[in-house]
BAMIKE-535180 format. One record per residue (C-alpha): residue number from 0; residue in three letters; x negated, z, y negated. Coordinates in Angstrom, 3 decimals. Example, Ala and Ser with C-alpha at 12.3 -4.5 7.8 and 13.67 -1.06 7.14 Angstrom:
<rs>
R pos code       xx       zz       yy
R   0  ALA  -12.300    7.800    4.500
R   1  SER  -13.670    7.140    1.060
</rs>
This chain:
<rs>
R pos code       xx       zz       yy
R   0  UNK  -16.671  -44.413  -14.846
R   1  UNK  -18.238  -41.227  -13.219
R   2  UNK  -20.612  -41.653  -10.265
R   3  UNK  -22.851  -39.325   -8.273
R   4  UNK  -24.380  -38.791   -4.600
R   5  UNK  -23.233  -37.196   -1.686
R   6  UNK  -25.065  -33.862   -1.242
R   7  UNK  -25.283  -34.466    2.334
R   8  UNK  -25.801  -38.238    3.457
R   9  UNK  -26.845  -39.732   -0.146
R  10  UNK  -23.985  -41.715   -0.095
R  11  UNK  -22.825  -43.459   -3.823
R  12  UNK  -19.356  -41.773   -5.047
R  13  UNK  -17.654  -42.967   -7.780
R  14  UNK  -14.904  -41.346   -9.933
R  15  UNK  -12.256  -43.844  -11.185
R  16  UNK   -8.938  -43.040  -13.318
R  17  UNK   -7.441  -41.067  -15.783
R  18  UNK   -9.160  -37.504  -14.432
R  19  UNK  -12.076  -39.301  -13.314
R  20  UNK  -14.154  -36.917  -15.627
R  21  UNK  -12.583  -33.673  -14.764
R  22  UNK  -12.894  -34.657  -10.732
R  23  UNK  -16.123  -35.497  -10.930
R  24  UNK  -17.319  -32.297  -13.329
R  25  UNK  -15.687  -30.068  -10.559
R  26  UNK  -17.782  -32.152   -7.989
R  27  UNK  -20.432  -31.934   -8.857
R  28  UNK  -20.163  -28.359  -10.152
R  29  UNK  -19.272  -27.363   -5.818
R  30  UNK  -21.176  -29.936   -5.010
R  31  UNK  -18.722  -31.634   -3.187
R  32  UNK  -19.669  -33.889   -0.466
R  33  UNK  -17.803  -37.368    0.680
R  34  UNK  -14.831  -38.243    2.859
R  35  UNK  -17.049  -39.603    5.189
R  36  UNK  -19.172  -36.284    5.599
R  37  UNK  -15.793  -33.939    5.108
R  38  UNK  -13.827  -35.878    7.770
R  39  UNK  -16.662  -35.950   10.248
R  40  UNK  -17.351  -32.083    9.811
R  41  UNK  -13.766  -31.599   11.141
R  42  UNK  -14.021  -33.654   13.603
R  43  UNK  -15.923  -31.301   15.326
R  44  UNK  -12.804  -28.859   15.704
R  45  UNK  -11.450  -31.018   18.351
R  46  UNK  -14.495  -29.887   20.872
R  47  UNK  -13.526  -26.013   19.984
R  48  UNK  -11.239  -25.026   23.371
R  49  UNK   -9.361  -23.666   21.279
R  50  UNK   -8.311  -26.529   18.847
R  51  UNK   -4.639  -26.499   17.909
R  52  UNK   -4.175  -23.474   19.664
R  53  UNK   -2.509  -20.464   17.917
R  54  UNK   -2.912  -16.638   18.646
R  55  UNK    0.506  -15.082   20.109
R  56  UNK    2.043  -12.467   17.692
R  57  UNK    1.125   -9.994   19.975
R  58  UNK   -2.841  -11.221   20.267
R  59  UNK   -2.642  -11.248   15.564
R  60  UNK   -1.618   -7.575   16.041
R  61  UNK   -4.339   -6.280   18.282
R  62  UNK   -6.855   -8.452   16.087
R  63  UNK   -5.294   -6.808   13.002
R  64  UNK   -5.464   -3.152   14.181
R  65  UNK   -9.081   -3.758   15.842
R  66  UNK  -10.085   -4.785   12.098
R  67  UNK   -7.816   -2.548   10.576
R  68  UNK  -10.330    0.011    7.955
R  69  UNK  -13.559   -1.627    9.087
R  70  UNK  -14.884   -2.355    5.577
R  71  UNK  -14.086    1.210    4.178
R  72  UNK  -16.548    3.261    3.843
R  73  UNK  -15.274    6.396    5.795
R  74  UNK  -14.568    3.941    8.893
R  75  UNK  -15.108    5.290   12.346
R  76  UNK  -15.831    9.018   10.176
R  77  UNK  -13.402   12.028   10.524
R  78  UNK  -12.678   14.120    7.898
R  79  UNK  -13.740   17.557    7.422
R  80  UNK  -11.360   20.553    6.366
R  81  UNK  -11.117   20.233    2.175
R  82  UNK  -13.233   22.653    0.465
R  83  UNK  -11.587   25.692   -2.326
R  84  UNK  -12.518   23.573   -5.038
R  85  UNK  -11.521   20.247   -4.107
R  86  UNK   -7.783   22.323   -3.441
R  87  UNK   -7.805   23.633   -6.441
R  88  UNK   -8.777   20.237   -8.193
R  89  UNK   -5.477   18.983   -6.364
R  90  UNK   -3.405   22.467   -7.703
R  91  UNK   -4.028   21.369  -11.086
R  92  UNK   -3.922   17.858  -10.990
R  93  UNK    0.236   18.827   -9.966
R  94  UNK    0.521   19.525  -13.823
R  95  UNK   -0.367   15.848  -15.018
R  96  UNK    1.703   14.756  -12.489
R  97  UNK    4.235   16.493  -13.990
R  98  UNK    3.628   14.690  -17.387
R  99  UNK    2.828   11.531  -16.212
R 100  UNK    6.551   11.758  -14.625
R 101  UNK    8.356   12.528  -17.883
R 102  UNK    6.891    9.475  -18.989
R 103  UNK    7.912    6.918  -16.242
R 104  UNK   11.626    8.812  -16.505
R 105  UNK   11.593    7.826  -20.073
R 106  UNK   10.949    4.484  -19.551
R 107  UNK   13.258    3.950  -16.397
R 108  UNK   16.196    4.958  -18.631
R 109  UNK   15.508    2.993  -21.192
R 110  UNK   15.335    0.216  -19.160
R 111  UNK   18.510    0.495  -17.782
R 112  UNK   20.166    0.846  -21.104
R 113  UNK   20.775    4.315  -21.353
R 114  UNK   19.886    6.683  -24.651
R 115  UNK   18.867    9.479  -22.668
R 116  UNK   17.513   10.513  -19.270
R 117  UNK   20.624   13.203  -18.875
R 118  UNK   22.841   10.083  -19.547
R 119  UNK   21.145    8.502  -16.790
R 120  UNK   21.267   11.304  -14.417
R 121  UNK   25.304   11.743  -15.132
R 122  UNK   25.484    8.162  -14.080
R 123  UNK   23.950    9.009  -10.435
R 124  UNK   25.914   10.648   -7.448
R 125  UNK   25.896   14.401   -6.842
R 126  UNK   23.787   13.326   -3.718
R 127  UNK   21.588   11.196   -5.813
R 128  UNK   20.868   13.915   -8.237
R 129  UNK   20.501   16.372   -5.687
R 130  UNK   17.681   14.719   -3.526
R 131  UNK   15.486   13.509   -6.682
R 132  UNK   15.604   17.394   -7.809
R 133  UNK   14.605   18.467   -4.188
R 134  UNK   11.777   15.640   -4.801
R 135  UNK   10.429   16.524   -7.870
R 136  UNK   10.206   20.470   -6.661
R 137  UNK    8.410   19.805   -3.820
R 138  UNK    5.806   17.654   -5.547
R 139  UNK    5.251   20.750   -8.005
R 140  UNK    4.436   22.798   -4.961
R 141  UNK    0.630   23.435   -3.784
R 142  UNK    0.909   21.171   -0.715
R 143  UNK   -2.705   21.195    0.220
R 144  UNK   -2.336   24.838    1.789
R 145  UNK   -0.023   23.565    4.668
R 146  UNK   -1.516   23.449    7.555
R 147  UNK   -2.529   19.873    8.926
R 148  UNK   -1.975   18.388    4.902
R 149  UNK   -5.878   17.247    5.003
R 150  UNK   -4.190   14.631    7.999
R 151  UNK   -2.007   13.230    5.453
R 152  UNK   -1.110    9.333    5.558
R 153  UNK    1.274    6.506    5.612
R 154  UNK    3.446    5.592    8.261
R 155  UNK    1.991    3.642   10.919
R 156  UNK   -1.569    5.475   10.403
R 157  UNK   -2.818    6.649   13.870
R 158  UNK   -2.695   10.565   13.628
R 159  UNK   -1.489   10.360    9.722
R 160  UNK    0.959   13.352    9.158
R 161  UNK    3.632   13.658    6.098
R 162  UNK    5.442   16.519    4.386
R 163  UNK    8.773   17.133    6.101
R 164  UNK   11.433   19.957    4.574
R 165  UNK   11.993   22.022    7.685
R 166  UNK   16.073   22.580    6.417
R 167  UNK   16.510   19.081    5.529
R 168  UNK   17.444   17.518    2.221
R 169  UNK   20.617   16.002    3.664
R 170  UNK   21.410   19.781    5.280
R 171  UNK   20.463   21.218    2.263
R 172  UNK   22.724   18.853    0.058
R 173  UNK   25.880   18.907    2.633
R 174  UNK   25.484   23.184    3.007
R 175  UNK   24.769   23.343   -0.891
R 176  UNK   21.417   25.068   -0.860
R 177  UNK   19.864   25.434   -4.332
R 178  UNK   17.677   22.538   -4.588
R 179  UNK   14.832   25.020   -5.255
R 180  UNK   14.759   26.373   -2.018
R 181  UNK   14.662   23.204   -0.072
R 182  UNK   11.822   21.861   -2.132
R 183  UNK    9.999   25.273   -1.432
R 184  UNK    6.571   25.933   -0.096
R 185  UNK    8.055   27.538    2.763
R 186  UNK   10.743   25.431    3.777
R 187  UNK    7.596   22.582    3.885
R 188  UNK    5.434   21.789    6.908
R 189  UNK    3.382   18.764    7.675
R 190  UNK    4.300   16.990   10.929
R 191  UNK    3.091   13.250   12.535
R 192  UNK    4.413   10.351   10.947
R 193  UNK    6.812    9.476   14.179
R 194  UNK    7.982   12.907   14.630
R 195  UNK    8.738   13.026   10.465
R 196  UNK   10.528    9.486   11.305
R 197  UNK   12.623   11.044   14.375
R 198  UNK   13.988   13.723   12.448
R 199  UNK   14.707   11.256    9.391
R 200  UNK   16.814    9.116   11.055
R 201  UNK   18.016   11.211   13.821
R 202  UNK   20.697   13.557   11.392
</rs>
């Protein structure tokens, strides 16, 4: 048998059964008080005005949004313009990129049981094939000279803005434009995220 005292009130606790040693190591290591103390403490709940009361959906979201960033460091700071360097650090970060992507297509492949990534690629649609080449051309273009791109952000950001191919992929597939020229600097522009979303789902 294990025994100790309640941090709080002094009261005798004693540990009694097969796990009696583990339960009372871990006790005493948080220094764990008794029922007693533990079921008085929330007690005390019940003279909160708002015990058993639950925030509306609506009420979590404007909590959520009003908290949304606050521990980041840039919170409540805007963003200055990028500097030369910092764009050209971004223009040749596009080449490991470009590595780093051989590598995952290897080991998609692979895991979908084919030898090779072309035998992969024959297995996808004309469609299929057609949008991940757009894809992969536009991410080998210098996208940090478009205007707005230091805005850039997900979905759902306040003010965030995303790449958007001004002659569509879907337009480009269904007209069959070379991939090369829909994934081209100048068919890119960066536009809000709901704007981006409009034209998306609006074809």
């Amino acid at each position: 048998m294990y025994s100790r005292s309640c941090p709080n009130c002094s009261k005798y606790i004693s540990y009694l059964g097969n796990n009696d040693r583990t339960h009372f190591l871990r006790a005493e290591k948080n220094k764990s008080i008794c029922c007693s103390c533990a079921n008085s403490i929330k007690a005390q709940g019940t003279k909160n005005p708002f015990y058993g009361k639950y925030h509306s959906y609506k009420t979590k979201k404007k909590i959520s949004i009003a908290k949304s960033g606050r521990n980041h460091q840039f919170f409540g700071k805007t963003r200055g313009p990028f500097s030369e360097e910092w764009k050209q650090n971004m223009s040749d970060s596009h080449i490991g990129i470009t590595q780093s992507s051989k590598t995952i297509q290897k080991r998609v492949y692979k895991s979908l049981g084919f030898s090779s990534y072309k035998e992969y690629r024959n297995s996808l649609s004309k469609w299929k094939q057609y949008s991940l080449d757009v894809r992969r051309i536009t991410r080998q273009q210098p996208l940090e000279t478009l205007e707005n791109f230091d805005k850039r952000g997900r979905a759902g950001t306040n003010g965030a803005h995303q790449v958007d191919h001004i002659i569509s992929v879907h337009l480009g597939f269904m007209k069959n434009m070379p991939a090369e020229k829909v994934g081209n600097i100048n068919n890119l522009r960066m536009l809000p995220w709901e704007e981006n979303l409009r034209r998306r789902f609006g074809e």
